[in-house]
LORO-506070 format. One line per 2 residues: number of its first residue (from 1); their letters; for each residue x, y, z of N, C-alpha, C. Coordinates in nm, 2 decimals. Atoms other than C-alpha are relative to their C-alpha. Layout:
# LORO-506070
NUM = a = X/Y/Z/X/Y/Z/X/Y/Z  ... $
# end
This chain:
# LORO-506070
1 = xx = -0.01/0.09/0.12/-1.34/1.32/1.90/-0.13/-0.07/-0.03  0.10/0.07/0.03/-1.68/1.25/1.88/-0.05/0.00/-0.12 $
3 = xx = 0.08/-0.01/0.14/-1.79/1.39/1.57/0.10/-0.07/-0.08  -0.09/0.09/0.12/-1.52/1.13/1.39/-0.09/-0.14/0.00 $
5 = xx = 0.04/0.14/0.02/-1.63/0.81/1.24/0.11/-0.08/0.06  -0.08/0.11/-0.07/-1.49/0.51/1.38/0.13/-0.05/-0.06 $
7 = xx = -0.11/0.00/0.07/-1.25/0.49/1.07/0.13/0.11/0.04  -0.14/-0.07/-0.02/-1.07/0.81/1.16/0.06/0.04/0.16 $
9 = xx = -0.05/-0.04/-0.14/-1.07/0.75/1.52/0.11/-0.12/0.04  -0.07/0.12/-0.01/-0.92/0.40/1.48/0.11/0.11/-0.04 $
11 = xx = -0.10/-0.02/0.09/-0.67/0.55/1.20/0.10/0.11/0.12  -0.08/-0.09/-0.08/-0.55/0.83/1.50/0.05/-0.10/0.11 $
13 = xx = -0.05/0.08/-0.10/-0.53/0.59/1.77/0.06/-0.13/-0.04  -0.08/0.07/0.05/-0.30/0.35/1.55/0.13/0.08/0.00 $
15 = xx = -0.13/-0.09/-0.01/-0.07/0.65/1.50/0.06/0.05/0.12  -0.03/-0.03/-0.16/-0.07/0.75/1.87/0.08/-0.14/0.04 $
17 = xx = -0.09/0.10/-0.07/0.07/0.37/1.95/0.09/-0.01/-0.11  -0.11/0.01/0.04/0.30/0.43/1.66/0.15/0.07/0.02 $
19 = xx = -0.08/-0.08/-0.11/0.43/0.73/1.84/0.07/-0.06/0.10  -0.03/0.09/-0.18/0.45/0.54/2.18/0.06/-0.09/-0.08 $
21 = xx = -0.03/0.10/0.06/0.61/0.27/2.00/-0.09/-0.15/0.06  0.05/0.07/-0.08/0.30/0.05/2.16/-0.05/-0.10/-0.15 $
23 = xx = 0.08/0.10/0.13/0.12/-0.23/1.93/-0.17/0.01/0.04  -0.05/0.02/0.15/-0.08/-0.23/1.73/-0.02/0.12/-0.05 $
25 = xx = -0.01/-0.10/0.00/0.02/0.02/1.55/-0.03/0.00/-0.15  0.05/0.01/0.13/-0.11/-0.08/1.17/-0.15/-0.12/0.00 $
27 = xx = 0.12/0.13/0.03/-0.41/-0.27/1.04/0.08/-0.13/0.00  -0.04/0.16/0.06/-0.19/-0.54/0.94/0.01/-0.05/0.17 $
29 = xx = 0.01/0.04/-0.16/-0.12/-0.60/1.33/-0.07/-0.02/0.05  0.12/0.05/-0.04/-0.43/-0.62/1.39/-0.07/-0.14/-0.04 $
31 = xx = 0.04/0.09/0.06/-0.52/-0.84/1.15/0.07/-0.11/0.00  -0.11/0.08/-0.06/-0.21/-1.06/1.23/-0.04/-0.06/0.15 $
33 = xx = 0.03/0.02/-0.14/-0.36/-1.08/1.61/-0.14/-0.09/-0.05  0.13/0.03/0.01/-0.69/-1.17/1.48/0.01/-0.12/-0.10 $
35 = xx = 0.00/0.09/0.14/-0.62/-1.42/1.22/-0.05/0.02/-0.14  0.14/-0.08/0.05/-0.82/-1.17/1.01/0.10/0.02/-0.17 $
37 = xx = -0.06/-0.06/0.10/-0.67/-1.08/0.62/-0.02/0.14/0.03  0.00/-0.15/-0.03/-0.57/-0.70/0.62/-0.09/0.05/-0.07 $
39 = xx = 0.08/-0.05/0.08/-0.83/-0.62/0.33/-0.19/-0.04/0.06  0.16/0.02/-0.06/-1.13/-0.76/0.59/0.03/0.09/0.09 $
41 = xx = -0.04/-0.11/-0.09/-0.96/-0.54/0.89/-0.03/0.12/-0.08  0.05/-0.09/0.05/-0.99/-0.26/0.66/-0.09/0.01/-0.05 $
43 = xx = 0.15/0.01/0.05/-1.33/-0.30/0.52/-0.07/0.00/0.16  0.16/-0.11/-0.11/-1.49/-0.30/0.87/0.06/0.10/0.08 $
45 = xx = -0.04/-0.13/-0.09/-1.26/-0.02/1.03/-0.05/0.08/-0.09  -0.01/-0.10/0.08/-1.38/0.17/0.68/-0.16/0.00/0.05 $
47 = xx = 0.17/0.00/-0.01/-1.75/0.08/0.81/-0.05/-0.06/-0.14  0.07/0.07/0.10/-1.80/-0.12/0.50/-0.06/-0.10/-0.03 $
49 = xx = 0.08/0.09/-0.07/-1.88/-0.42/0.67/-0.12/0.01/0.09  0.10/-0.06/-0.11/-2.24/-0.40/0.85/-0.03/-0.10/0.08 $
51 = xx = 0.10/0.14/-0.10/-2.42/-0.66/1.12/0.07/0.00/0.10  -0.04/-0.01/-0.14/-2.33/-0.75/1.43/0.08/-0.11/0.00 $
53 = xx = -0.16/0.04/0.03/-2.04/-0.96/1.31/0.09/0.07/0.02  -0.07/-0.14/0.04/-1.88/-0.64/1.18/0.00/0.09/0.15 $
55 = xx = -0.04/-0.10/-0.12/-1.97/-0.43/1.51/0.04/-0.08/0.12  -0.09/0.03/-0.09/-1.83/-0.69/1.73/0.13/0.03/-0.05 $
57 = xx = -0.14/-0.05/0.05/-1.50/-0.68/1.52/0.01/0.11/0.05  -0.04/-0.14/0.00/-1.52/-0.32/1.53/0.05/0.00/0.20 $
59 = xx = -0.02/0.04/-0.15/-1.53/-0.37/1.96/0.13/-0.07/0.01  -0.14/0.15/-0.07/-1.24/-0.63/1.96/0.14/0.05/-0.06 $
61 = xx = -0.08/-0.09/0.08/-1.08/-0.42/1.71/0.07/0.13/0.13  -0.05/-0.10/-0.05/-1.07/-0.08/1.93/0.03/-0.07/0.11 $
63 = xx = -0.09/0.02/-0.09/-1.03/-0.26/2.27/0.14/-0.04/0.00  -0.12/0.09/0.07/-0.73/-0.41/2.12/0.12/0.09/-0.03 $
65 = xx = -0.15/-0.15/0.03/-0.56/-0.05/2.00/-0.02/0.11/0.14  -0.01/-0.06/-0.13/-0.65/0.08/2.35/-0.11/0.15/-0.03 $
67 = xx = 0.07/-0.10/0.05/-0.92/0.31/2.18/-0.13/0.01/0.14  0.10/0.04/-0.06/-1.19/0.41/2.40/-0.12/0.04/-0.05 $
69 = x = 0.14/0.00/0.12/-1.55/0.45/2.35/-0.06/0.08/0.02 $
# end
């Protein structure tokens, strides 16, 4: 799974804990956990956020859906 961007590795390992019935298993759960709006969750899982704001989220983000690295 390496050659995937970070968007379509999130977007698989949201569906794998939707299977498992594990959390979180949408952006909005995420963004629910984080206090975060779902339209800022999706802008840096899409990589359209940049800095080192954005790539911690993106870290707190996948540890969070059990993604690894």
């Amino acid at each position: 799974m390496s050659n995937l961007t970070y968007g379509e590795r999130m977007t698989i390992q949201l569906l794998r804990n939707k299977k498992a019935g594990l959390q979180p298993s949408t952006q909005q759960a995420i963004a629910k956990k984080f206090g975060l709006s779902k339209m800022y969750v999706s802008s840096i899982i899409a990589e359209k956020q940049h800095g080192e704001k954005s790539d911690a989220w993106r870290k707190k983000f996948a540890a969070y859906a059990g993604m690894e690295n």
